[in-house]
Backbone as ProteinMPNN parsed JSONL, in Angstrom:
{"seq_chain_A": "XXXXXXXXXXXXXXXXXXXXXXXXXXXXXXXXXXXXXXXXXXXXXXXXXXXXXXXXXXXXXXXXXXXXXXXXXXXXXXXXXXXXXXXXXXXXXXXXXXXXXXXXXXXXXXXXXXXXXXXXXXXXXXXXXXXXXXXXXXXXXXXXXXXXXXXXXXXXXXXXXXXXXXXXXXXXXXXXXXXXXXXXXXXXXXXXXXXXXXXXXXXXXX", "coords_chain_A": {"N_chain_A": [[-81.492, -190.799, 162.58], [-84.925, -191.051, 162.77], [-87.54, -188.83, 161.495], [-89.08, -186.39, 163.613], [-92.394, -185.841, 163.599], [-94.887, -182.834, 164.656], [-97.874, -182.576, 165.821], [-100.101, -179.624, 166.405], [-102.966, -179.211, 167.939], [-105.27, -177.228, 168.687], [-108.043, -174.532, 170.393], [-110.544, -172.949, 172.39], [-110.897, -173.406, 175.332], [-112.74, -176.077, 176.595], [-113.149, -177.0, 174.013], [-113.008, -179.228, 173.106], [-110.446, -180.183, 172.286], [-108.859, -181.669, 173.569], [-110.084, -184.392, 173.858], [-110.118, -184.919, 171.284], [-107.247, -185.168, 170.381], [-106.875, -187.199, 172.506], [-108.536, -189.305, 171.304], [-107.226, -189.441, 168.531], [-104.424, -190.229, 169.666], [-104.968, -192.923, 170.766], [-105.158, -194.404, 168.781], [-103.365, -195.42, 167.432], [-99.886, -197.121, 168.866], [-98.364, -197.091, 172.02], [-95.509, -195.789, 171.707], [-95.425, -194.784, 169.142], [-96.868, -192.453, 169.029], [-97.06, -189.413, 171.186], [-98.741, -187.299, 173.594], [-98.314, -184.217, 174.945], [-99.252, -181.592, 176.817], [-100.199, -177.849, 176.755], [-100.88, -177.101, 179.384], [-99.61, -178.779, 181.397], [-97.369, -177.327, 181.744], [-98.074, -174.772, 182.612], [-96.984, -172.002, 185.172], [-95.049, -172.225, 187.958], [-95.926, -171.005, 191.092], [-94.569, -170.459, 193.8], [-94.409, -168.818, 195.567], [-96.632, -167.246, 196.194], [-99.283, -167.566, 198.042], [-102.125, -169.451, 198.341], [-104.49, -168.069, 198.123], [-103.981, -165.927, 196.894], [-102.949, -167.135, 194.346], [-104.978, -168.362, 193.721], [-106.358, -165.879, 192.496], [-104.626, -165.327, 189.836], [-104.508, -164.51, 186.415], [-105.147, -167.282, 184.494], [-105.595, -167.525, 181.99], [-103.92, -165.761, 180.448], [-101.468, -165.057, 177.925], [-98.813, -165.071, 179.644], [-99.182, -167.219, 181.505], [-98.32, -169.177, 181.223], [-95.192, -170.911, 180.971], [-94.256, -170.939, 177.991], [-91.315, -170.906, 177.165], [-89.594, -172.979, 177.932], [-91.244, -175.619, 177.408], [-90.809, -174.837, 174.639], [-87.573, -175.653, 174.921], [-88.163, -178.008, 175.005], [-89.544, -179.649, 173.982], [-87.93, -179.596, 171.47], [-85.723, -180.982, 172.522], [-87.104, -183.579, 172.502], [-86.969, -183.943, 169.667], [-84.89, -184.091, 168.547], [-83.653, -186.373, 170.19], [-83.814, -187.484, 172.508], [-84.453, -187.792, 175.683], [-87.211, -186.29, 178.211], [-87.983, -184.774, 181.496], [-91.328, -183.358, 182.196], [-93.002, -181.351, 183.679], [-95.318, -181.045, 186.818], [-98.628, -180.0, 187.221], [-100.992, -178.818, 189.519], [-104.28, -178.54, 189.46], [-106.234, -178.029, 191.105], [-104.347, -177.298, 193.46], [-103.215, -175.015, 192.569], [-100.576, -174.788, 191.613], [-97.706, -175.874, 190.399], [-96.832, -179.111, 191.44], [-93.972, -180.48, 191.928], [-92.799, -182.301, 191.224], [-92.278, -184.526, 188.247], [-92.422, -185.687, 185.317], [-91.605, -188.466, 183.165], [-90.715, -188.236, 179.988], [-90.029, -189.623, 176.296], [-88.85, -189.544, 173.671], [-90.695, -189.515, 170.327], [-92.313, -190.788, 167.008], [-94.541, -188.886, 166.975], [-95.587, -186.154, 167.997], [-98.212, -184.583, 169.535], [-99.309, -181.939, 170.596], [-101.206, -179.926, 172.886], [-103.405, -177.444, 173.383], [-104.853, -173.992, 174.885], [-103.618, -172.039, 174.117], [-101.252, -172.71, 171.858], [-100.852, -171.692, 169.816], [-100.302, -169.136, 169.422], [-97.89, -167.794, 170.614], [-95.153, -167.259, 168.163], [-92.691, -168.676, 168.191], [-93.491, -171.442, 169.583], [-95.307, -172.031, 167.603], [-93.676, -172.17, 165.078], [-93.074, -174.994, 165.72], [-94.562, -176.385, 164.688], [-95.49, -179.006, 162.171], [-98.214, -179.722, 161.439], [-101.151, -177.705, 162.178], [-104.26, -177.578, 163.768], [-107.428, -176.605, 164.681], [-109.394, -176.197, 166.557], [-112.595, -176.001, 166.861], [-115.806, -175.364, 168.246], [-119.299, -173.944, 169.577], [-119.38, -171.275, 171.876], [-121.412, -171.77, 173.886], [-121.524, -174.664, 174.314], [-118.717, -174.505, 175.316], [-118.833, -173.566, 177.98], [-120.116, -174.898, 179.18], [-119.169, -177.333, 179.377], [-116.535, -176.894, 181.023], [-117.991, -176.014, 183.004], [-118.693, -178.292, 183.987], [-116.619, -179.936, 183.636], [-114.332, -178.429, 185.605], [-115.504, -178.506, 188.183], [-116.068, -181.202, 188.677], [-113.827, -182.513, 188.303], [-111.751, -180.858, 189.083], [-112.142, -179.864, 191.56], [-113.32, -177.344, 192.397], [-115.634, -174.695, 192.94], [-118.881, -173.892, 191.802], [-119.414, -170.981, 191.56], [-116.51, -169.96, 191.519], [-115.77, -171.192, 189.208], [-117.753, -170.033, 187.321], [-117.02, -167.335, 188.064], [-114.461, -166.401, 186.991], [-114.733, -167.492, 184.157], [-115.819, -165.283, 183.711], [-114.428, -162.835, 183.848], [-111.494, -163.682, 183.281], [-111.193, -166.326, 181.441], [-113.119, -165.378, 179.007], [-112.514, -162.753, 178.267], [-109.844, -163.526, 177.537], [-109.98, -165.207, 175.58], [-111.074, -164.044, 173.891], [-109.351, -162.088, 173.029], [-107.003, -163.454, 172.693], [-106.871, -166.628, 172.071], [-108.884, -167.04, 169.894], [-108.158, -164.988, 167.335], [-106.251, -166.299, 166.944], [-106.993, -168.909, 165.382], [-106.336, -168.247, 163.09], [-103.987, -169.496, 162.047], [-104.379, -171.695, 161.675], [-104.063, -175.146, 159.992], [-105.848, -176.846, 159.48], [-109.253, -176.644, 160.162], [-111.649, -177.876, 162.672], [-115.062, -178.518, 163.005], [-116.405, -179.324, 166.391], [-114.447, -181.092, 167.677], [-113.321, -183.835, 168.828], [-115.805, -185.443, 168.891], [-116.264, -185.596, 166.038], [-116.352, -187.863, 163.3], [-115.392, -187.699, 161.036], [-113.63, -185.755, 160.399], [-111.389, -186.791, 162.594], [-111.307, -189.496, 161.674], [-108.873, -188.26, 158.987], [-107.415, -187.238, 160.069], [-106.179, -189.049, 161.364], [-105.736, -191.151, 159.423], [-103.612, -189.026, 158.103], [-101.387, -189.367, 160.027], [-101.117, -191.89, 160.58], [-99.631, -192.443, 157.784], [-97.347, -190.793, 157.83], [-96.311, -192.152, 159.46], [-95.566, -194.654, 158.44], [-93.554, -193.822, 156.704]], "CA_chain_A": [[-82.573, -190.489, 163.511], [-86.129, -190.932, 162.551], [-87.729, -187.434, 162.117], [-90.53, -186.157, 164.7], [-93.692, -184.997, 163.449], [-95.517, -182.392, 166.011], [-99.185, -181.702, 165.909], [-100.636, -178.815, 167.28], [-104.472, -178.844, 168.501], [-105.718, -175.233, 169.492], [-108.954, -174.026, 170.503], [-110.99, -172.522, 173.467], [-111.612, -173.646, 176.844], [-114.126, -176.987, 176.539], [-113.708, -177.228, 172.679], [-113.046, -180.92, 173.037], [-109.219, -180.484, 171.69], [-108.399, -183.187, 174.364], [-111.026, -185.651, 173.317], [-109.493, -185.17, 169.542], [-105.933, -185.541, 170.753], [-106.418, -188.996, 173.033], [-108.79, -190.282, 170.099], [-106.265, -189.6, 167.97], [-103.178, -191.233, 170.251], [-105.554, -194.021, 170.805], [-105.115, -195.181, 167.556], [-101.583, -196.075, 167.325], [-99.135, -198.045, 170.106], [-97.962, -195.723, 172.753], [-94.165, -195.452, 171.226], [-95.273, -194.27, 168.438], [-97.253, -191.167, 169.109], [-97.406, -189.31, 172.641], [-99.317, -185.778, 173.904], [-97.72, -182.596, 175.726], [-99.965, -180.717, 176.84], [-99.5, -177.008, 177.271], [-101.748, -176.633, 180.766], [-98.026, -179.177, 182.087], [-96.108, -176.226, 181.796], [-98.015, -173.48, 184.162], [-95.694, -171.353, 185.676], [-94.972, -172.335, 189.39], [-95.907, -169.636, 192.227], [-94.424, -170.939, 195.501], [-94.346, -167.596, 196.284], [-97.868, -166.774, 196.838], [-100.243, -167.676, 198.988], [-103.399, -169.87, 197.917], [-105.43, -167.134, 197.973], [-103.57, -165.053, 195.88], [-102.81, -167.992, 193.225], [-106.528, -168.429, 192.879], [-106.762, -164.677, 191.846], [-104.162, -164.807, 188.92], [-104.597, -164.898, 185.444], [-104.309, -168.576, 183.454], [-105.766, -167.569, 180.798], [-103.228, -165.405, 179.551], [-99.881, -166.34, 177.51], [-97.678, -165.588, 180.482], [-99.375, -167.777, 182.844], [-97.388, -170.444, 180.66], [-93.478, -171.244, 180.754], [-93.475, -171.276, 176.899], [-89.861, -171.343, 176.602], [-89.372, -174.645, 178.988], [-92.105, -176.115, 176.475], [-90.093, -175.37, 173.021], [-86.909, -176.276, 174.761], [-88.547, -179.907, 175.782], [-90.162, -180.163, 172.118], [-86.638, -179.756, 170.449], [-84.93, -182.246, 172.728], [-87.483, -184.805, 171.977], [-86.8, -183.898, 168.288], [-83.214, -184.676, 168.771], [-84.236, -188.347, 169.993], [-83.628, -187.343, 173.956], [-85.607, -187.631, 176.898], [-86.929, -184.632, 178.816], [-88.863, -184.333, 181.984], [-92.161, -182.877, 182.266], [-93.075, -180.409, 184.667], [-96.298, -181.531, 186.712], [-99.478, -179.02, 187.372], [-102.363, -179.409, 190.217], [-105.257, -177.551, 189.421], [-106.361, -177.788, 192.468], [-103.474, -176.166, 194.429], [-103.075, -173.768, 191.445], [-99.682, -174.573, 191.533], [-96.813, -177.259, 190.21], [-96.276, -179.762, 192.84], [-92.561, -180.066, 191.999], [-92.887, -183.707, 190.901], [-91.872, -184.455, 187.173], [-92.645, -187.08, 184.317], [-90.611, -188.637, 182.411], [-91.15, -188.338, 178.502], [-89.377, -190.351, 175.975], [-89.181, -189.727, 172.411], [-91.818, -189.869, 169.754], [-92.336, -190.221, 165.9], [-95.483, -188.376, 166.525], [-95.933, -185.378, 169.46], [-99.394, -183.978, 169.516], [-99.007, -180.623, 171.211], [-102.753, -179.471, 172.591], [-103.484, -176.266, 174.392], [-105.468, -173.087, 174.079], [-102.428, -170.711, 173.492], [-100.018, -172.937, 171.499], [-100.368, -170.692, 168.234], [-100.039, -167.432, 170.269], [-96.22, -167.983, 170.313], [-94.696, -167.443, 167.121], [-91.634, -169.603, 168.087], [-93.637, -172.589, 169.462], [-95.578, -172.07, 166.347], [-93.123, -172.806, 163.815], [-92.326, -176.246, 165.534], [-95.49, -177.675, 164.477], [-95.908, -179.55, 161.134], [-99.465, -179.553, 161.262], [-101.563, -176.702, 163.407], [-105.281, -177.775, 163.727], [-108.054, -175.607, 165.725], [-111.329, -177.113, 167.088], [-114.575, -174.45, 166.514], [-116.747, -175.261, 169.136], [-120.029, -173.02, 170.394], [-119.356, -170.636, 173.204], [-122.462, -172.154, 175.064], [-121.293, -175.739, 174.705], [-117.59, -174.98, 175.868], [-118.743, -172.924, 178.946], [-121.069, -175.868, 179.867], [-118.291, -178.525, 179.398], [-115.612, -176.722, 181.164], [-118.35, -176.408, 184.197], [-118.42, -179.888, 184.429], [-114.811, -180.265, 184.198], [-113.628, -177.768, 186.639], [-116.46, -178.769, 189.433], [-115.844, -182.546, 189.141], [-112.371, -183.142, 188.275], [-110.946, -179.781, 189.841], [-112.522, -179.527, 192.599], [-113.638, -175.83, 191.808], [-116.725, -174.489, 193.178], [-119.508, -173.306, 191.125], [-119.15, -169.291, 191.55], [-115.384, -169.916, 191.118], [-115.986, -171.164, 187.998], [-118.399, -168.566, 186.645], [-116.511, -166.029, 188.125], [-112.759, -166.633, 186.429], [-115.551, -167.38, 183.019], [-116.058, -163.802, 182.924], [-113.477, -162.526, 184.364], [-110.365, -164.023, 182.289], [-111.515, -167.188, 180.621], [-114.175, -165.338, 177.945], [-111.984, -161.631, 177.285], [-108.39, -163.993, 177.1], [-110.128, -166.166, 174.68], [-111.716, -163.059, 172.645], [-107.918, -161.799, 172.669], [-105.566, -164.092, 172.15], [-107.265, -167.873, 170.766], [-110.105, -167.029, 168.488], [-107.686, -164.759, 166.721], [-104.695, -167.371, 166.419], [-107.639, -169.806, 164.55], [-106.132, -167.887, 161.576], [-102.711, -169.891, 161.624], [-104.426, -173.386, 161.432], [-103.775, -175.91, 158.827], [-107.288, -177.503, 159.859], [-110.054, -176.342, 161.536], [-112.439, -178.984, 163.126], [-116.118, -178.601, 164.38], [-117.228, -180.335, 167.208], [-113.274, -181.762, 168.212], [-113.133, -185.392, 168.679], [-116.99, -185.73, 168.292], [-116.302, -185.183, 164.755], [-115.489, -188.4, 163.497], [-114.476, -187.502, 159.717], [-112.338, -184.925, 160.439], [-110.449, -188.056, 162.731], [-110.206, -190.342, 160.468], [-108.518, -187.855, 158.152], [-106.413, -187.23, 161.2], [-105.73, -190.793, 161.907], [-104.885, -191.296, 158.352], [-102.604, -188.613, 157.868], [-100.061, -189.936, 160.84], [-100.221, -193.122, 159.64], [-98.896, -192.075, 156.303], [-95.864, -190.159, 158.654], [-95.658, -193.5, 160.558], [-95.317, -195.387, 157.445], [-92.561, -193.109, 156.13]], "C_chain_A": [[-83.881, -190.316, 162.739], [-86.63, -189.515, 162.772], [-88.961, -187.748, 162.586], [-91.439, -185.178, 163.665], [-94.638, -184.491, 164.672], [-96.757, -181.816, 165.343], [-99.766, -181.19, 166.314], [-102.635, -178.924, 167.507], [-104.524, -178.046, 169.656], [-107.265, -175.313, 169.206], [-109.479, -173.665, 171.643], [-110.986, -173.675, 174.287], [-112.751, -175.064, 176.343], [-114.52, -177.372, 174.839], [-113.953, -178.302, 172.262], [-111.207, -181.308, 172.06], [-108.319, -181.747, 172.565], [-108.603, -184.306, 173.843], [-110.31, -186.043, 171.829], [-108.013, -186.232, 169.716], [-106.372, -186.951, 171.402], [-107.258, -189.602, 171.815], [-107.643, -190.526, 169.162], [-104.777, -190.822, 168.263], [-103.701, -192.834, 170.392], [-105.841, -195.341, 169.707], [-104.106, -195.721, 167.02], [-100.871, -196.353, 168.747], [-98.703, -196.537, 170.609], [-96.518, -195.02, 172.16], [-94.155, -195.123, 170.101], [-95.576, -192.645, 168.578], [-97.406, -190.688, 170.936], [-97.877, -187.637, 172.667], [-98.482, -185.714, 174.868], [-99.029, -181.662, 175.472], [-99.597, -178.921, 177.496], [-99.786, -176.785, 178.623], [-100.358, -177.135, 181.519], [-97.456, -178.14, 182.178], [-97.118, -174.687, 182.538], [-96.906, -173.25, 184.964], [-96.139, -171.679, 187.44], [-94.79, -170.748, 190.184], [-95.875, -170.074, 193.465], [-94.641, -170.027, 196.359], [-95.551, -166.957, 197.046], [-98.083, -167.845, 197.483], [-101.384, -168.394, 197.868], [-104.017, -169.335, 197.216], [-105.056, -166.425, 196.586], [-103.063, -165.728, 194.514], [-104.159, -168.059, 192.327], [-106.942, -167.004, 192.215], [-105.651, -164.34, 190.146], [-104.51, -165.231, 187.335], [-104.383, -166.503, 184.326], [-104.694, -168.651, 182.283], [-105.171, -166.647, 179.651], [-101.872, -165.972, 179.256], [-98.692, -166.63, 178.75], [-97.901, -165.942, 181.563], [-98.416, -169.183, 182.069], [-95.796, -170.386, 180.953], [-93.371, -171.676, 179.399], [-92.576, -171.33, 176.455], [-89.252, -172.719, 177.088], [-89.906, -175.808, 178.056], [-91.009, -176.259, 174.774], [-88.634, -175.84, 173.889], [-86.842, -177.966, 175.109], [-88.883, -180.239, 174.451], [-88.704, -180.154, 171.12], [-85.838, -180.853, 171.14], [-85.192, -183.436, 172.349], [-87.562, -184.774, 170.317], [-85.089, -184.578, 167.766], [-83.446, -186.101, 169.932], [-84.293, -188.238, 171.702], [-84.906, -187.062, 174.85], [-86.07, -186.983, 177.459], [-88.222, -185.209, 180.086], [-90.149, -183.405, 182.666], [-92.433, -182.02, 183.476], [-94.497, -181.471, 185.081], [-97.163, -180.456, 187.562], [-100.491, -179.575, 188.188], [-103.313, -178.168, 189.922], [-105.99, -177.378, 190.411], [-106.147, -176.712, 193.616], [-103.408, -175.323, 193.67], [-101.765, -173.145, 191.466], [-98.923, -176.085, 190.959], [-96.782, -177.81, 191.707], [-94.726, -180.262, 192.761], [-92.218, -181.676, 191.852], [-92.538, -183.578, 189.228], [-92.203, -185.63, 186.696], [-92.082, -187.519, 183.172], [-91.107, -188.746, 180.841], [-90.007, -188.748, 177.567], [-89.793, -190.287, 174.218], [-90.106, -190.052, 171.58], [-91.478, -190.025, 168.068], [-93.611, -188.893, 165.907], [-95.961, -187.739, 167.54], [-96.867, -184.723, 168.829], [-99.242, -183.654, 171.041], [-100.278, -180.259, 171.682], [-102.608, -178.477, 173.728], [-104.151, -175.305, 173.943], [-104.769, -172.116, 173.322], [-101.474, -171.327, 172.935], [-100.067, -172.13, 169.906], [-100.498, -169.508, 168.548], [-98.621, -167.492, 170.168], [-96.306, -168.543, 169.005], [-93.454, -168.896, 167.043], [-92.481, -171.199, 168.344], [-94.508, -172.931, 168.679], [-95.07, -172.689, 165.533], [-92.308, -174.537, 164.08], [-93.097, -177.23, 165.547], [-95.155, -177.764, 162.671], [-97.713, -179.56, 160.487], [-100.279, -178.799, 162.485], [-103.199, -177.658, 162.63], [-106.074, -177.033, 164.872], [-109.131, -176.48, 165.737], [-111.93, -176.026, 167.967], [-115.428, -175.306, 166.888], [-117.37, -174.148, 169.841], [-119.604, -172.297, 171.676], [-120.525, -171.313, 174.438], [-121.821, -173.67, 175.579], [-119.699, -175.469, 175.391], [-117.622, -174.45, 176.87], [-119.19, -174.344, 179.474], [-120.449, -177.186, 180.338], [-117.17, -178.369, 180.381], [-116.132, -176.462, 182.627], [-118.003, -177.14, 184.887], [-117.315, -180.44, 184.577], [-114.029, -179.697, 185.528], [-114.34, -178.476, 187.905], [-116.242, -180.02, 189.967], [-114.423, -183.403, 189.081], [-111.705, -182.515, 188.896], [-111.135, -179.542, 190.85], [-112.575, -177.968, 192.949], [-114.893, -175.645, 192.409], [-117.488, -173.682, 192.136], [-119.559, -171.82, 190.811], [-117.907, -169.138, 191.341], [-115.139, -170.226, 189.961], [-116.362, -170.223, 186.965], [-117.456, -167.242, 186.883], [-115.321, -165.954, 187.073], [-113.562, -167.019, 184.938], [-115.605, -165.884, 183.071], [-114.879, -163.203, 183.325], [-111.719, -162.344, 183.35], [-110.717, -165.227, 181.12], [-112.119, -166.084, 179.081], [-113.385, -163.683, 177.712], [-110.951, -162.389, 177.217], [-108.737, -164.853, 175.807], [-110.064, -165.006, 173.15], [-109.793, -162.442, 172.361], [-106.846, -162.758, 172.287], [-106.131, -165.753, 171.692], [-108.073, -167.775, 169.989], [-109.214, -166.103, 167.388], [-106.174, -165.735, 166.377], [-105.706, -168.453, 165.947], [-107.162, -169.441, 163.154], [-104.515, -168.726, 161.217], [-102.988, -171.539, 161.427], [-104.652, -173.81, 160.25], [-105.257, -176.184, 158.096], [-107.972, -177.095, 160.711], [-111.341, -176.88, 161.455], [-113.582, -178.488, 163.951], [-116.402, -179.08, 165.345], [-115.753, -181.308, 167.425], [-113.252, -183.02, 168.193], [-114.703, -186.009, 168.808], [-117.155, -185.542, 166.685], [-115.537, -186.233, 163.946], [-115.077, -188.689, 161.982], [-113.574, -186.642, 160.054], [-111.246, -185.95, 161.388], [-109.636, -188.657, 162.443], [-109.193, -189.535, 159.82], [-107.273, -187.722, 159.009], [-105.684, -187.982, 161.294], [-104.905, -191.256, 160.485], [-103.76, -190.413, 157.883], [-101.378, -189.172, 158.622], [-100.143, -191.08, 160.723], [-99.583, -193.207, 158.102], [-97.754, -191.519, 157.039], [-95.702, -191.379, 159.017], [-95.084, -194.695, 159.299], [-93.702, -194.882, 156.586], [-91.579, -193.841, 156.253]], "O_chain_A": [[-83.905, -189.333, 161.999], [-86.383, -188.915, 163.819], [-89.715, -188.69, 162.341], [-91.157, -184.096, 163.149], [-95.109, -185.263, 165.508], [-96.773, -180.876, 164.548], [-100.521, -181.887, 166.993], [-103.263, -178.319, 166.638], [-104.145, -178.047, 170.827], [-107.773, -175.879, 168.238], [-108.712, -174.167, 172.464], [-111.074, -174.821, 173.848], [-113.655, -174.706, 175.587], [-115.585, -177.814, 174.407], [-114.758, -178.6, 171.38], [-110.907, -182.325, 171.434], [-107.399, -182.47, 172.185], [-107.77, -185.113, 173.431], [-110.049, -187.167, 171.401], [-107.771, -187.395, 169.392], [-106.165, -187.914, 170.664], [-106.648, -190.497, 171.229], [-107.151, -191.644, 169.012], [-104.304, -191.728, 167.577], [-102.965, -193.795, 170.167], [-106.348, -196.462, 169.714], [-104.155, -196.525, 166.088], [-101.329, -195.778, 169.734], [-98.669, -195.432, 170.069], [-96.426, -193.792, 172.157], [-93.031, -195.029, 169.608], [-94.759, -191.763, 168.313], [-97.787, -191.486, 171.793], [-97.413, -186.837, 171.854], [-97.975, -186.622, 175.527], [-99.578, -181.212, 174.466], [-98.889, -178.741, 178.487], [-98.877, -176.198, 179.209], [-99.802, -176.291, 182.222], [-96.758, -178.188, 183.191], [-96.52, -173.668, 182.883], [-96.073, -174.066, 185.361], [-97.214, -171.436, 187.987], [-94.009, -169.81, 190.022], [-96.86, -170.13, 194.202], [-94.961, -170.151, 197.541], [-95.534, -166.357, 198.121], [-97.377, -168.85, 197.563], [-101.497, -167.956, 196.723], [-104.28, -169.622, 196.049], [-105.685, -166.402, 195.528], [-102.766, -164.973, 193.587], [-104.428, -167.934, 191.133], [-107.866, -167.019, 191.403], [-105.861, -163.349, 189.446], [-104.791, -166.416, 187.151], [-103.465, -166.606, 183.512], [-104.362, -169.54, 181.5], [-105.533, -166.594, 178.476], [-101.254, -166.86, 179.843], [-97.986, -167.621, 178.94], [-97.344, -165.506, 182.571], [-97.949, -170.074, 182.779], [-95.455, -169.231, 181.21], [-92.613, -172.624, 179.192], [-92.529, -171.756, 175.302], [-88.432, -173.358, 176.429], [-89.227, -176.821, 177.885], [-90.652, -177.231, 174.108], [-88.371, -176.894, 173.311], [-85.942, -178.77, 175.348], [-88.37, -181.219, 173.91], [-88.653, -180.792, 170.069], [-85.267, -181.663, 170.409], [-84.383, -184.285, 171.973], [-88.249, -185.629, 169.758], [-84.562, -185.267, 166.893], [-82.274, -186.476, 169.956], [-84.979, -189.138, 172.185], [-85.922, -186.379, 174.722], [-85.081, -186.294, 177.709], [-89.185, -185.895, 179.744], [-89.879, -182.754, 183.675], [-91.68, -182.331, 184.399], [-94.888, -182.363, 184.329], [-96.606, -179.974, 188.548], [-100.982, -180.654, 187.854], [-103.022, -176.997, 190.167], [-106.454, -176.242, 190.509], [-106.821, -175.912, 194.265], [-103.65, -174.312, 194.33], [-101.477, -171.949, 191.409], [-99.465, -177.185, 191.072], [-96.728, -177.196, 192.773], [-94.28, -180.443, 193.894], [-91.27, -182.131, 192.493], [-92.52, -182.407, 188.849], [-92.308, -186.607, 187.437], [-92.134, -186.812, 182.165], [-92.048, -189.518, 180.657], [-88.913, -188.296, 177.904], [-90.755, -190.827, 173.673], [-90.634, -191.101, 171.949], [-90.452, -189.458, 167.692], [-93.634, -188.055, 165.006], [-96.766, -188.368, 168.227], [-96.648, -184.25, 167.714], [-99.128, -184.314, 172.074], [-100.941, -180.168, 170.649], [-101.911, -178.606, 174.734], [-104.318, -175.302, 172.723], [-105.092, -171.533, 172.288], [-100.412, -170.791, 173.249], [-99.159, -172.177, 169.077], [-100.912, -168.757, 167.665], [-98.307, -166.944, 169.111], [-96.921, -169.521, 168.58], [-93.369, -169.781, 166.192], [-92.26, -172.101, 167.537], [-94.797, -174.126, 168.738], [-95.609, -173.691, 165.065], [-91.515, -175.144, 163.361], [-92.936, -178.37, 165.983], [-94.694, -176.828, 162.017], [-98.147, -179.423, 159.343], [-100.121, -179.192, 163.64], [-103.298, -178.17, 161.515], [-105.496, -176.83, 165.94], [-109.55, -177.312, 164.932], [-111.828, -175.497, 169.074], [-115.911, -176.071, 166.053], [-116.703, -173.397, 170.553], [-119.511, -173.061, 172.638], [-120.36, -171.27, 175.657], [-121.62, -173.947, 176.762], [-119.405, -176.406, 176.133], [-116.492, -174.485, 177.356], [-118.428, -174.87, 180.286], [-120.85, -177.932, 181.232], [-116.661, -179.424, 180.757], [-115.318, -176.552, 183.546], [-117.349, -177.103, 185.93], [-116.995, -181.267, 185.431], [-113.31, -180.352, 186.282], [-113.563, -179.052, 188.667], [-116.181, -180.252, 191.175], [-114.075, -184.472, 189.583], [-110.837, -183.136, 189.51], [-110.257, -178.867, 191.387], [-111.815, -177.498, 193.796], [-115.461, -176.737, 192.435], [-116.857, -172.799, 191.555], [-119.777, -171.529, 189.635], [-117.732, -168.02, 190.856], [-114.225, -169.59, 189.435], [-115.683, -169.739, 186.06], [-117.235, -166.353, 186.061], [-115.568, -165.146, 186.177], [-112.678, -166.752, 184.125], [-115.282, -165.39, 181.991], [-114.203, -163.327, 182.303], [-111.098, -161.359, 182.951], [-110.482, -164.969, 179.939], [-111.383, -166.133, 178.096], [-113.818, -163.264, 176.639], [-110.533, -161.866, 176.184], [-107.828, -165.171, 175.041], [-109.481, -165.024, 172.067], [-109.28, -162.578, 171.25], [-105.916, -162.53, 171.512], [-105.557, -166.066, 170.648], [-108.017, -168.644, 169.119], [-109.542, -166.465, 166.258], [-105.308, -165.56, 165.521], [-105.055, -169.471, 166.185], [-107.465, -170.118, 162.172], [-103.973, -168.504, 160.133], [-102.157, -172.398, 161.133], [-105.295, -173.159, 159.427], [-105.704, -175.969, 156.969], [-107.641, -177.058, 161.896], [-112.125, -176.607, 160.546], [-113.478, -178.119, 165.12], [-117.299, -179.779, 164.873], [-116.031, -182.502, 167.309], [-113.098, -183.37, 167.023], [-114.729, -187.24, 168.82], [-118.277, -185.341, 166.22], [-114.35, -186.006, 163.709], [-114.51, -189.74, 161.681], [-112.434, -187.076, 159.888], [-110.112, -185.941, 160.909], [-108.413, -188.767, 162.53], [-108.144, -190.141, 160.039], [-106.182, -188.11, 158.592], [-104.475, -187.753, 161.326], [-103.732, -191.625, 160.456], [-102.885, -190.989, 157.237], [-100.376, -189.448, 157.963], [-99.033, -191.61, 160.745], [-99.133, -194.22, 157.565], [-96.802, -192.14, 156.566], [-94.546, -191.735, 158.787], [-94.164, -195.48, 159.53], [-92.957, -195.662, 155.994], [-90.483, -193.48, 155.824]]}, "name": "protein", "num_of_chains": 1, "seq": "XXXXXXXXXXXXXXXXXXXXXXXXXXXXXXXXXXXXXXXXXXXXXXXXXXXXXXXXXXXXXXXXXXXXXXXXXXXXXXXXXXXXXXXXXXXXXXXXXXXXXXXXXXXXXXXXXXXXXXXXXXXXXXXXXXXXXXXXXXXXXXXXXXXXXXXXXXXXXXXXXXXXXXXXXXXXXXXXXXXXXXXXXXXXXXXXXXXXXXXXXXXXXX"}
């Protein structure tokens, strides 16, 4: 069995750890490398009500199902298939639909809390953080929520002060201390990339 290399990209809210990650995948065939993202694994609340979904926390660790997450990252380590959970940000709930994922040499892991867990910590090979401004990742994550989420502007700001900007100050700006690499300006940054790009083709070459 070919071994899996997993790369973690961590950083706030709007840092651009997305942008890094698909540049990155974008550079090799799809069967070689594939992203998991942690936001897939939100914990399903059938239970509430709308209302009361839109009031809960996602910016802390146990709005995640991190154990569902490392046991999907070890199956696809052991060469097996696993399906994905799938998340509407929207409804601010799973819609109970699933995606099929299929082995990798090369899983790039991206999320704000994946080096908050010790366990799904130790099943990266390479941790990387992307240090982006507080002004630019509020401003980015506007524009994301408003036009892709269909979020309203005061719902935004509000859940920004609220949980977004003390969950960050607690639990991801202090897990920047477990990264391998830490990247200004995320996939606008296009030496730190390459260096990127060249390291997993040196794994892919293996």
């Amino acid at each position: 069995m070919q071994q899996t290399t997993i790369i973690g990209i961590a950083g706030g809210t709007g840092s651009g750890k997305t942008t890094l990650a698909k540049k990155l995948k974008t550079a090799f065939s799809d069967e070689d490398v594939i992203i998991l993202c942690h936001d897939y694994y939100y914990r399903a609340h059938d239970e509430l009500s709308y209302e009361e979904r839109t009031r809960l926390d996602y910016d802390h660790p146990d709005a995640f199902e991190t154990t569902l997450l490392i046991d999907h990252l070890k199956k696809l380590r052991q060469g097996k298939t696993i399906y994905r959970p799938v998340y509407s940000f929207s409804d601010y709930n799973r819609t109970g639909d699933v995606v099929e994922v299929k082995p990798a040499r090369v899983i790039i892991l991206e999320g704000i809390m994946i080096f908050e867990d010790r366990a799904l910590r130790e099943l990266m090979d390479m941790k990387v953080f992307v240090d982006t401004d507080a002004d630019v990742r509020i401003l980015r994550r506007l524009v994301r929520d408003v036009k892709e989420r269909g979020r309203s502007l005061d719902s935004v700001v509000r859940q920004y002060l609220e949980t977004v900007k003390p969950m960050h100050e607690q639990f991801v700006e202090p897990s920047k201390k477990y990264a391998d690499i830490i990247i200004p300006r995320g996939g606008h940054n296009q030496v730190a990339l390459n260096m990127l790009i060249n390291r997993v083709r040196s794994l892919l070459d293996e």
